[in-house]
C-alpha positions as CSV (number, residue, x, y, z in Angstrom):
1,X,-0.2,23.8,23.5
2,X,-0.2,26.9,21.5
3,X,-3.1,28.7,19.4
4,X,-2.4,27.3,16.6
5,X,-2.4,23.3,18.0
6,X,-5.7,24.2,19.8
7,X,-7.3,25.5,16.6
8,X,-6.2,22.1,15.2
9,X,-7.8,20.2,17.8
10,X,-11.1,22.1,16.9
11,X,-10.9,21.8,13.3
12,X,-9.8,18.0,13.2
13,X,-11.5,16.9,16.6
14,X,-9.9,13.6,18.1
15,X,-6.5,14.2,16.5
16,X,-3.4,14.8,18.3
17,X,-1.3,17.8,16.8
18,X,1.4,17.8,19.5
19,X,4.3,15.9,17.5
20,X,3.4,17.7,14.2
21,X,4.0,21.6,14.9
22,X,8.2,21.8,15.3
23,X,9.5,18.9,13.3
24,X,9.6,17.4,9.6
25,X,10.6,14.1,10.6
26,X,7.9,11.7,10.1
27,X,8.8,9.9,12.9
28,X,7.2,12.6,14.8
29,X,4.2,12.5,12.6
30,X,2.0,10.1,13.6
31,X,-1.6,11.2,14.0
32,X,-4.9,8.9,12.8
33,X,-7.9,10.7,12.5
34,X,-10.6,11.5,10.3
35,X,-11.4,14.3,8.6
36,X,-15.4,14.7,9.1
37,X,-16.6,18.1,7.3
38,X,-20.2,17.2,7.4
39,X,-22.2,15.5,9.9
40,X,-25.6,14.2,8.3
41,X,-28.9,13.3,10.8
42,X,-31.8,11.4,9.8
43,X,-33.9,14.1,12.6
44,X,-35.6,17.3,11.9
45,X,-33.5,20.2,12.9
46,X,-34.3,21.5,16.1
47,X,-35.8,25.1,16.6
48,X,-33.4,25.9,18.9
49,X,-29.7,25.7,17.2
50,X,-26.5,25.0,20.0
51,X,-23.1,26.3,18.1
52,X,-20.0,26.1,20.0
53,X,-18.4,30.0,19.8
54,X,-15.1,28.4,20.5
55,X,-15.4,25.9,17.0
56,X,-12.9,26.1,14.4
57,X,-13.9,24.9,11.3
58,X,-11.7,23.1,8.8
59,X,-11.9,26.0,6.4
60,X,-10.9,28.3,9.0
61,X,-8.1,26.3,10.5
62,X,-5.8,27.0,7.1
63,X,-4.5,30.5,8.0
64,X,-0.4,29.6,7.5
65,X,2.1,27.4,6.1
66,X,2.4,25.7,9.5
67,X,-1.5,25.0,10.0
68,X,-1.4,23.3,6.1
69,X,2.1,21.5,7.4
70,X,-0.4,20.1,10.6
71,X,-3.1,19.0,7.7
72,X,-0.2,17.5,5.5
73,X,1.7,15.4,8.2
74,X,-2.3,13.8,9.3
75,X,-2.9,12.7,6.0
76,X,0.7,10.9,5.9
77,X,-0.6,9.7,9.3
78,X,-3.9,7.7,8.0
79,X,-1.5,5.1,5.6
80,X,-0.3,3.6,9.3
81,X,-3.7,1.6,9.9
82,X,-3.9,-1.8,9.1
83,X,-7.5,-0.8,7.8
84,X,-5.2,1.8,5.5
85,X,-2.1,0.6,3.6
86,X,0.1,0.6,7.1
87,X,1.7,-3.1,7.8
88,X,-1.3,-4.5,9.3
89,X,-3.3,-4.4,5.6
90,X,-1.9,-7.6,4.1
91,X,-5.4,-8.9,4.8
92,X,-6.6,-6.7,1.8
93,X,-3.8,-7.6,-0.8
94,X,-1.7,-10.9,0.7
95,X,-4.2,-12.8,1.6
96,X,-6.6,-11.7,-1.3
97,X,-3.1,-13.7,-3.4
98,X,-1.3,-17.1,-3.2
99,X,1.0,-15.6,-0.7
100,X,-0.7,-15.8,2.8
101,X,-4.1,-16.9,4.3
102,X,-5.4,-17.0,7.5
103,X,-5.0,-21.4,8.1
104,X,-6.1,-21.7,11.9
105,X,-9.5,-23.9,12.8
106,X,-10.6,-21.4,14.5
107,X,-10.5,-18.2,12.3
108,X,-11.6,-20.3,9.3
109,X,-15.4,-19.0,10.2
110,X,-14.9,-15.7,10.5
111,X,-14.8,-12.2,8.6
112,X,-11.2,-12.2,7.4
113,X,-11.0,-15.3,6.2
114,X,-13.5,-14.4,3.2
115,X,-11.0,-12.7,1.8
116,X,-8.3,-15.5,1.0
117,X,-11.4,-18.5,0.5
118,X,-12.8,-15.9,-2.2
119,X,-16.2,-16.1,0.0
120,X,-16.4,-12.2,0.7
121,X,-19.6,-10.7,1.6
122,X,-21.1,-7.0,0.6
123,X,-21.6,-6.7,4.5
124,X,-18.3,-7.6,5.2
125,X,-17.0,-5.5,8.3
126,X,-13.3,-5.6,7.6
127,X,-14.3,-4.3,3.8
128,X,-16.3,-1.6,4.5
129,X,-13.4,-0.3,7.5
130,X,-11.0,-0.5,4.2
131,X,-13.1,1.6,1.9
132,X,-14.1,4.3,4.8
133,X,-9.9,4.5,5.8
134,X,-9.0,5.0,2.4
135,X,-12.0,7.7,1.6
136,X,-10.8,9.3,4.9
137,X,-7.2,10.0,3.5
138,X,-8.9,11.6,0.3
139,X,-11.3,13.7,2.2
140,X,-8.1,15.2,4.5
141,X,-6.2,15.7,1.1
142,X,-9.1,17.3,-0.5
143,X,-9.1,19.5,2.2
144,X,-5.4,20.6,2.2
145,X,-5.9,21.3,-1.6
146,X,-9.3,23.0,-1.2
147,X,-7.9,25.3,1.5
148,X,-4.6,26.1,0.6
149,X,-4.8,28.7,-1.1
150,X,-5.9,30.4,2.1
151,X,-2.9,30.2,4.0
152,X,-0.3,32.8,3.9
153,X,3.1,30.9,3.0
154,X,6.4,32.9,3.3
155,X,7.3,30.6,0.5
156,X,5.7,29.3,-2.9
157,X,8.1,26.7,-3.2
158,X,6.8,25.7,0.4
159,X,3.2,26.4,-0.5
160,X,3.9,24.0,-3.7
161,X,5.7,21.2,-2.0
162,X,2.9,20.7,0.3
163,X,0.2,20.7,-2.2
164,X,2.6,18.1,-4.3
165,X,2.8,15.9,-1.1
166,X,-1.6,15.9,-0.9
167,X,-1.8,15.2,-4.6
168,X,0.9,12.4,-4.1
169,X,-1.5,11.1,-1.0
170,X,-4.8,11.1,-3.1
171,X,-3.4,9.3,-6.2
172,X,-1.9,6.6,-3.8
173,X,-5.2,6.2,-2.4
174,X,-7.5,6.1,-5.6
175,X,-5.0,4.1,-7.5
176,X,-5.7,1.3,-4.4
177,X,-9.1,2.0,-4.7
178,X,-9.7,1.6,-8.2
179,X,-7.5,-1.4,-8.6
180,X,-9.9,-3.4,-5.9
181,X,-13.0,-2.0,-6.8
182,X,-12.8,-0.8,-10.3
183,X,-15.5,2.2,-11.0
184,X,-15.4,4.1,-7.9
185,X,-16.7,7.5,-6.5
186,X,-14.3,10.0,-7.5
187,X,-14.4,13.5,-5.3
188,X,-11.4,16.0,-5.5
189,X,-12.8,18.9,-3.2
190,X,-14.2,19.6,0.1
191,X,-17.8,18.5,0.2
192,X,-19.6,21.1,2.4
193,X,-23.1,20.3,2.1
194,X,-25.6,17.4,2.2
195,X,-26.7,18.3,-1.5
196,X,-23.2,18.1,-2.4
197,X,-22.2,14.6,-0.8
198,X,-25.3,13.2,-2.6
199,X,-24.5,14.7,-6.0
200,X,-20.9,13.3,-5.8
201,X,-22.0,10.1,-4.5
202,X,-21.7,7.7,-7.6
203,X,-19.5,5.4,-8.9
204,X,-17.1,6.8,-12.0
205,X,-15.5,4.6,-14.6
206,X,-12.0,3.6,-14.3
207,X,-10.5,5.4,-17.0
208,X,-12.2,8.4,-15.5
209,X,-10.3,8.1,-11.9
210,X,-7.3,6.9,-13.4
211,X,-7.3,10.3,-15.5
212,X,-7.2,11.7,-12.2
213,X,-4.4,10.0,-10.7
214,X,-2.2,10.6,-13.3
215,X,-3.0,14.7,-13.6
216,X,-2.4,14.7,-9.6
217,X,1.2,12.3,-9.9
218,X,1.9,14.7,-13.2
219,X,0.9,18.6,-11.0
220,X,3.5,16.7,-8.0
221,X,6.5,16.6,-10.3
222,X,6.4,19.8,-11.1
223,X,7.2,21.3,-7.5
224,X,10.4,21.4,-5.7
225,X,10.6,17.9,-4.0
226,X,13.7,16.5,-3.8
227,X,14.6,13.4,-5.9
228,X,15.1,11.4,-3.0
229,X,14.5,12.5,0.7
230,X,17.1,12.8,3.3
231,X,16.9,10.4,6.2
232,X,15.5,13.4,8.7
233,X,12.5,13.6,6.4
234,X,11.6,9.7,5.6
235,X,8.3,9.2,4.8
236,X,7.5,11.7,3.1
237,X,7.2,11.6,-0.4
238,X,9.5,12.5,-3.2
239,X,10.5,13.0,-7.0
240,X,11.6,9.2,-7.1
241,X,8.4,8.1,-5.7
242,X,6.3,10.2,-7.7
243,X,7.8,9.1,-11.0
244,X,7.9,5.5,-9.4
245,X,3.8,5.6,-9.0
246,X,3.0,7.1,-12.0
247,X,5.2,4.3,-14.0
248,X,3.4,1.7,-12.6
249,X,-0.4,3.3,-12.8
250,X,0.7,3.7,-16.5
251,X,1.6,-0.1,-16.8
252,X,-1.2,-0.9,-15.1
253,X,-3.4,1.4,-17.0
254,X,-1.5,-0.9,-20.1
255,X,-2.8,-3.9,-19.1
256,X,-6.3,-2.8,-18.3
257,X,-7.2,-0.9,-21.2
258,X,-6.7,-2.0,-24.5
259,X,-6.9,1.7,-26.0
260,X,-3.6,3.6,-25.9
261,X,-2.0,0.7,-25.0
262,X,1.3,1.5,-26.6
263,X,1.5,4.7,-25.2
264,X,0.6,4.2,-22.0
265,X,4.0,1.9,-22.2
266,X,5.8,4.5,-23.2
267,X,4.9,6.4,-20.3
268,X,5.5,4.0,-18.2
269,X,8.8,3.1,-19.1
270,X,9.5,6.8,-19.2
271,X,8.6,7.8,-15.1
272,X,9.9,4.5,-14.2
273,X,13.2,4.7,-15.8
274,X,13.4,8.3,-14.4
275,X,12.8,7.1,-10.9
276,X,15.1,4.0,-11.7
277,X,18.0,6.6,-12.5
278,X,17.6,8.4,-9.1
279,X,19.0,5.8,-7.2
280,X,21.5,6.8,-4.8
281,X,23.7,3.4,-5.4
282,X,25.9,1.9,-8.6
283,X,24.4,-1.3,-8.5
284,X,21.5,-2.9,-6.5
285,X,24.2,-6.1,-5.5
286,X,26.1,-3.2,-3.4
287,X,22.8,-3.2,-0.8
288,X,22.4,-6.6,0.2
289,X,19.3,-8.0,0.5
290,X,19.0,-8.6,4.3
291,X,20.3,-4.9,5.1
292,X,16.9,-4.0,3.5
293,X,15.2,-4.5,6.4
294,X,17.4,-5.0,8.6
295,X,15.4,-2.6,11.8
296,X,18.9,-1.6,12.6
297,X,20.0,0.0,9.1
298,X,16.7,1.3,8.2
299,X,18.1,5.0,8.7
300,X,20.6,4.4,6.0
301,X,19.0,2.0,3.6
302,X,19.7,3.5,0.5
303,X,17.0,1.3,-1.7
304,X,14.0,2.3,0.0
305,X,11.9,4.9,-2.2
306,X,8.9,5.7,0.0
307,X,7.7,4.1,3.2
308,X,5.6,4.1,6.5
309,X,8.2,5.5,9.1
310,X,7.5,3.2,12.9
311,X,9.6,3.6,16.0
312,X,10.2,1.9,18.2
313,X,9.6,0.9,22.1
314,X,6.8,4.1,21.4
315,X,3.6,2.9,22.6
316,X,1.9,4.5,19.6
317,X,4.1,4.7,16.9
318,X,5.3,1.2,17.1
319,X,5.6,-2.0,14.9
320,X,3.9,-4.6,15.7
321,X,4.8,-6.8,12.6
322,X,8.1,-8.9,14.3
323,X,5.8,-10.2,17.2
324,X,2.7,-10.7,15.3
325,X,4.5,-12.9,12.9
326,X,6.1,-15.0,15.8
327,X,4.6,-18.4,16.5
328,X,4.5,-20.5,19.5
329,X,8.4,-21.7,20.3
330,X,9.8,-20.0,18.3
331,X,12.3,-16.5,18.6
332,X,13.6,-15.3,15.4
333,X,11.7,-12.2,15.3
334,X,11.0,-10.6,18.7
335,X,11.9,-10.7,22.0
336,X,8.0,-10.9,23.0
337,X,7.1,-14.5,23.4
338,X,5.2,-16.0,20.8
339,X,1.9,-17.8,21.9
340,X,-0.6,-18.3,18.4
341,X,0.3,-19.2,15.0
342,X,2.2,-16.3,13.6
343,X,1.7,-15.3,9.9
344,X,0.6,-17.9,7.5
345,X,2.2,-18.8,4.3
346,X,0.9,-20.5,1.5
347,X,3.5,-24.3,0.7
348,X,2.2,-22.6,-2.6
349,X,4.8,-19.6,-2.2
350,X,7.3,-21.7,-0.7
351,X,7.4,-23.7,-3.8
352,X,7.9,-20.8,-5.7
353,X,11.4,-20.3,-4.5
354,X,14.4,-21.6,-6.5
355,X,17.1,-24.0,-4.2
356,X,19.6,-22.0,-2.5
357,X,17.3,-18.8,-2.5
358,X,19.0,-16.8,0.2
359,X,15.6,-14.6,0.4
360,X,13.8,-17.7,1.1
361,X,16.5,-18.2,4.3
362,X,16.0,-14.2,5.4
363,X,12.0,-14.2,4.4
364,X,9.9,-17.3,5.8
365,X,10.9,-20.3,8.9
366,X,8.9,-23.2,9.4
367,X,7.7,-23.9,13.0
368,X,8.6,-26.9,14.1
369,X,6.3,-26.8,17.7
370,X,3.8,-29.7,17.2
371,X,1.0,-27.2,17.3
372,X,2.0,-25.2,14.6
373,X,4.4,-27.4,11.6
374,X,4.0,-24.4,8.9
375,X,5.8,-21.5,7.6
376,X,5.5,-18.0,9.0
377,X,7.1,-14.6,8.0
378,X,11.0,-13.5,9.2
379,X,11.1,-11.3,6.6
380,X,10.5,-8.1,9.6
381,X,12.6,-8.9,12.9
382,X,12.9,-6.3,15.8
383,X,15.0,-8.6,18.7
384,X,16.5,-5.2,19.7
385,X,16.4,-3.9,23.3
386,X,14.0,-0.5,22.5
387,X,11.7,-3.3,21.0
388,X,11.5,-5.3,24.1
389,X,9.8,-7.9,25.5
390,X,6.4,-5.9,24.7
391,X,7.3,-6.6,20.8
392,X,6.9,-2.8,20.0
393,X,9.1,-2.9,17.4
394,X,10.3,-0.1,14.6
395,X,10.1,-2.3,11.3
396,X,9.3,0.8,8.5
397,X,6.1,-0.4,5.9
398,X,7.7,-0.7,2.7
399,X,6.0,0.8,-0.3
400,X,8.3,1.5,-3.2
401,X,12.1,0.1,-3.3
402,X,14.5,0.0,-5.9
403,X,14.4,-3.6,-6.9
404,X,10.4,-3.1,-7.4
405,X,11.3,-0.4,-9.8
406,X,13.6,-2.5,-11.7
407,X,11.3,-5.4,-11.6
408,X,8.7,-3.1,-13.1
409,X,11.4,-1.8,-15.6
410,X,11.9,-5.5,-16.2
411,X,8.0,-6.2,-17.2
412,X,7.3,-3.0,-19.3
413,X,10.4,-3.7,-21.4
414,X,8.9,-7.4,-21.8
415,X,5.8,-5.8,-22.8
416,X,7.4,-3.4,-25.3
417,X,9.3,-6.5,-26.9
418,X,12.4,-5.5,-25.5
419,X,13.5,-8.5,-23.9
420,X,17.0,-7.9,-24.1
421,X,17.1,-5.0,-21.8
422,X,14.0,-6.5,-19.7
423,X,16.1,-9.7,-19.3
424,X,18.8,-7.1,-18.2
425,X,16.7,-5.8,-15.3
426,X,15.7,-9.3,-14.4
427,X,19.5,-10.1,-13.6
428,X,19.8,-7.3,-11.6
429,X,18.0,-8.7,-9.0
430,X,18.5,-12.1,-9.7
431,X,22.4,-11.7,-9.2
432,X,21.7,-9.5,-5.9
433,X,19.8,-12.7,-4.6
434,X,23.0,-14.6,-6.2
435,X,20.7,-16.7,-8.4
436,X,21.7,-17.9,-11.7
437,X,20.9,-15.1,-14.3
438,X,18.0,-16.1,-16.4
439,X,19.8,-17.2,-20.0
440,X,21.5,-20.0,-17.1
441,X,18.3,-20.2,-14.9
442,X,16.0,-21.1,-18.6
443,X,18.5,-24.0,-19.3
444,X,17.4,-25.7,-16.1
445,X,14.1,-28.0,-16.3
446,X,12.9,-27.3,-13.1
447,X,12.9,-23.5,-14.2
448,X,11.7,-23.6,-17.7
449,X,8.9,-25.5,-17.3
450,X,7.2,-23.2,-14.4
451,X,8.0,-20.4,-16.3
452,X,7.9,-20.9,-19.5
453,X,8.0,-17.3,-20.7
454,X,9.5,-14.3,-19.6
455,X,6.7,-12.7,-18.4
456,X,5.9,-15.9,-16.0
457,X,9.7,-15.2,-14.9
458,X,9.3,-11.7,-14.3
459,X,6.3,-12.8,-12.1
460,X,7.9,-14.9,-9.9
461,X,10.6,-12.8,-9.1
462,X,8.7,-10.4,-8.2
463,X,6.9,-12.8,-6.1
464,X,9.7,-14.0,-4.1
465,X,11.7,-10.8,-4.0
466,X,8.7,-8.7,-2.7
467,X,7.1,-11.4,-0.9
468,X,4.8,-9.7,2.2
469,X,5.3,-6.3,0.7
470,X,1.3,-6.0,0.0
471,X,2.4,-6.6,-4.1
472,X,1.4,-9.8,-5.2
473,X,-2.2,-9.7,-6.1
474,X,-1.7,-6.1,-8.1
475,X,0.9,-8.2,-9.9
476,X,-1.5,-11.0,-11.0
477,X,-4.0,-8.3,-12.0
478,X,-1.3,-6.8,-14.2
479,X,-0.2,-10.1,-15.2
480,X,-3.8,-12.1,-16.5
481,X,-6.8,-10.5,-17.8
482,X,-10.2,-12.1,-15.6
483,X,-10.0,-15.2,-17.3
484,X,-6.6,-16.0,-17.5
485,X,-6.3,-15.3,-13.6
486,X,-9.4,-17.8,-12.8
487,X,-7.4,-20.4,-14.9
488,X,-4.3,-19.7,-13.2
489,X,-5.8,-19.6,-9.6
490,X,-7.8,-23.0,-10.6
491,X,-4.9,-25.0,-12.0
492,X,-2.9,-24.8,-8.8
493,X,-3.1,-27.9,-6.0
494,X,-5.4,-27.0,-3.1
495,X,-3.1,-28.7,-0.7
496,X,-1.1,-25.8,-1.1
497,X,-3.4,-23.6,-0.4
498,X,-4.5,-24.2,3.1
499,X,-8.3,-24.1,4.0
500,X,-9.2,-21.7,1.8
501,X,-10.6,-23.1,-1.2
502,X,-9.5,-22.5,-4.4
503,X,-12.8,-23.8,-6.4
504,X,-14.3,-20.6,-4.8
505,X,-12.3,-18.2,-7.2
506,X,-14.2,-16.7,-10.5
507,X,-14.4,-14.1,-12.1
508,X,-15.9,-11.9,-9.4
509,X,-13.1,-11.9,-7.7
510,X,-11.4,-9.5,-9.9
511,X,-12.6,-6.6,-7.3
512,X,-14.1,-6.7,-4.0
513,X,-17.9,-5.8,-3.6
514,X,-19.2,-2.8,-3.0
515,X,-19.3,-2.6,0.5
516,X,-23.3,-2.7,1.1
517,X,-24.4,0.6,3.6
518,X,-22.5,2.0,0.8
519,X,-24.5,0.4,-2.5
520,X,-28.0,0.6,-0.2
521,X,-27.8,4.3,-0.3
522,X,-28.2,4.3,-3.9
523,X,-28.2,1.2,-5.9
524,X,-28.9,2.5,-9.6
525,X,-25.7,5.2,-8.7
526,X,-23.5,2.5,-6.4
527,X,-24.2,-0.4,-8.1
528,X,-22.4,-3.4,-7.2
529,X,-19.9,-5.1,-9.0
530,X,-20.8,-8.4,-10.7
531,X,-21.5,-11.7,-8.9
532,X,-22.0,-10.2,-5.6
């Protein structure tokens, strides 16, 4: 271990530098940790003060380009917990949809399955290890931009790619938070004080953090990124990723604001279309849809934008998603045997898909062992050797891909009253999937009458084309204002829903709840969202 890695270990205790300091393939780059800066004690301070002589503090640690590289690739680290974004947080979006639930007797009691039967609690556990994962990527990327400047960089384009890659981190993160918990605490340096962490400690309105987000996407595109990176640098962010987020936080900022409204259309078509035009392929029929995640091809998929990079047979890098999703009997997705109930989905969702669907064939099974008889993900398989009996599988997190662009493309253009060229987009993916386009598709009863409109058919192709890619419940939030989504949540059959119960959805539900050690601190400045 060399100076540098041990100063690391000082400044960032817990963390493990050793695959960060010679590579910049995020395979190598997988450290979780987080990023404490102050340490606060409800007991006097003692009279007699202990410092450690050999400490390195986190302001001290950023002394060159390779020390902020360390900081950079740990804050790309934190998106691989399940209590983060990484493939294990469908709990926090899926199952918050119509997509997934937890349908088991014997989880139905406990913490997680509040989220899908709408029953969530203030106190819940899982909810508050969500909010402190998410504010633990900010605070490391506040530190790499609080601290950068103190670094000597041979390079300024270095020095400004970096600092692109932080900002890129922290608008990722806010725009989750603010989509699940609207008004939220919004902090953009290092907090170095007590007095400080109280005076930043309040909720901020929407339009406040969403302000934010886009001046941190907007300060990323102007540094040297490429457009798209090469395979010995995936997972890391890029040009096409950047203009991809800040496309949809405009949409979304469309459909959540009714000032600017217009504009903020514009915009999105704009970055969207810009990242659309990146795309390293003709059309999106020449990447067929099972090579998308196909564990095997994942090096040279050319329609992934951004995503969480796994390997594996590594006992700490690894994916775990093939196995998890495997039920008792059956063997589609790993080698590892599967003994419980894999991952649930909804006979809602599997209603959703058109006859002939071949992403229905690739995406979901049913389980035909007496003690299961339901449908469970396929979508991410790993039966290769390296994965192994153990299941450690390398199945990458998708985050952006083409076809979500285009969807996106598809639904601002409807917006816009462009539904010639948002029909266009539709067909894109529709003929890829080697569905009729829509002008046949409409003609069909079956079709027209669940989708009636175009945006209801932009809705469920998204559904079924990024089904278990953590989309679906930002998509209904896009889609129905509070009411509109209580009506559509209500009107559907509870049979198809599993255990938990849809008369539990109202408007509350439109964001979690504050989580509550963080709304007891300070109710009049954390105040809790309504109906909690």
């Amino acid at each position: 271990m060399n100076a540098e890695q041990k100063q690391f270990n000082r400044a960032f205790p817990g963390a493990d530098c050793s695959a960060l300091s010679k590579h910049n393939n995020m395979k190598k780059y997988s450290i979780l940790f987080l990023l404490v800066l102050v340490t606060l004690s409800s007991c006097k301070k003692s009279y007699v003060e202990k410092n450690d002589p050999n400490a390195t503090t986190v302001e001290d640690f950023f002394t060159s380009e390779n020390s902020v590289l360390l900081a950079v690739n740990a804050a790309y680290a934190t998106l691989r917990s399940g209590d983060n974004i990484g493939e294990g947080s469908g709990l926090y979006t899926d199952q918050r949809s119509d997509d997934t639930g937890i349908n088991d007797n014997q989880s139905n009691a406990g913490e997680p399955f509040q989220f899908g039967d709408f029953s969530i609690l203030p106190s819940n556990s899982y909810l508050k290890r969500h909010w402190t994962s998410l504010y633990g990527t900010i605070t490391q990327c506040n530190a790499i931009t609080t601290n950068i400047d103190k670094a000597t960089f041979t390079s300024n384009d270095t020095k400004q790619r970096y600092l692109a890659e932080a900002k890129f981190l922290r608008a990722l993160i806010y725009f989750h938070l603010v989509r699940k918990w609207g008004d939220v605490p919004l902090v953009t340096t290092t907090l170095t004080s007590t007095s400080e962490i109280i005076a930043n400690t309040y909720r901020q309105p929407q339009d406040a953090v969403y302000a934010q987000i886009v001046a941190d996407l907007k300060d990323a595109l102007n540094s040297n990124l490429p457009n798209l990176q090469p395979t010995g640098n995936a997972g890391r962010t890029s040009k096409a990723a950047i203009n991809g987020l800040l496309g949809q936080v405009y949409l979304t900022m469309a459909s959540t604001f009714d000032a600017n409204k217009s504009e903020n259309l514009t915009n999105a078509n704009t970055y969207l279309t810009a990242a659309f035009n990146m795309r390293p392929f003709t059309t999106l029929s020449s990447v067929p849809y099972a090579d998308v995640f196909d564990v095997t091809k994942k090096g040279t998929n050319p329609e992934m934008i951004f995503s969480i990079v796994n390997i594996a047979g590594n006992t700490t890098y690894r994916s775990n998603i093939a196995a998890d999703n495997q039920p008792l009997g059956e063997t589609i997705n790993s080698l590892k045997i599967g003994l419980g109930v894999g991952g649930n989905v909804t006979p809602d969702l599997i209603q959703d898909y058109e006859p002939n669907d071949l992403r229905m064939a690739y995406s979901v099974k049913f389980a035909t062992n007496a003690q299961i008889q339901d449908y469970f993900v396929t979508k991410y398989r790993d039966r290769t050797d390296l994965a192994g009996v153990n299941g450690w599988g390398g199945n990458d997190t998708p985050i952006m891909r083409f076809a979500d662009i285009i969807l996106l493309l598809a639904e601002v253009n409807a917006a816009q009253g462009n539904d010639v060229v948002a029909i266009q987009y539709l067909d894109m993916v529709r003929a890829r999937a080697q569905m009729p386009l829509y002008a046949v598709a409409r003609q069909t009863p079956a079709y027209s009458v669940k989708y009636p409109s175009l945006k209801l058919a932009i809705l469920h192709e998204r559904r079924v084309e990024l089904a278990f890619e953590h989309k679906r419940w930002f998509d209904l939030l896009r889609t129905f204002n509070t009411t509109e989504l209580v009506a559509y949540f209500r009107a559907k059959s509870q049979s198809n829903f599993g255990n938990a119960r849809l008369t539990n959805f109202t408007t509350k539900d439109r964001f979690f709840p504050i989580p509550f050690d963080e709304y007891k601190l300070n109710p009049e400045k954390m105040y809790q969202n309504p109906g909690y």
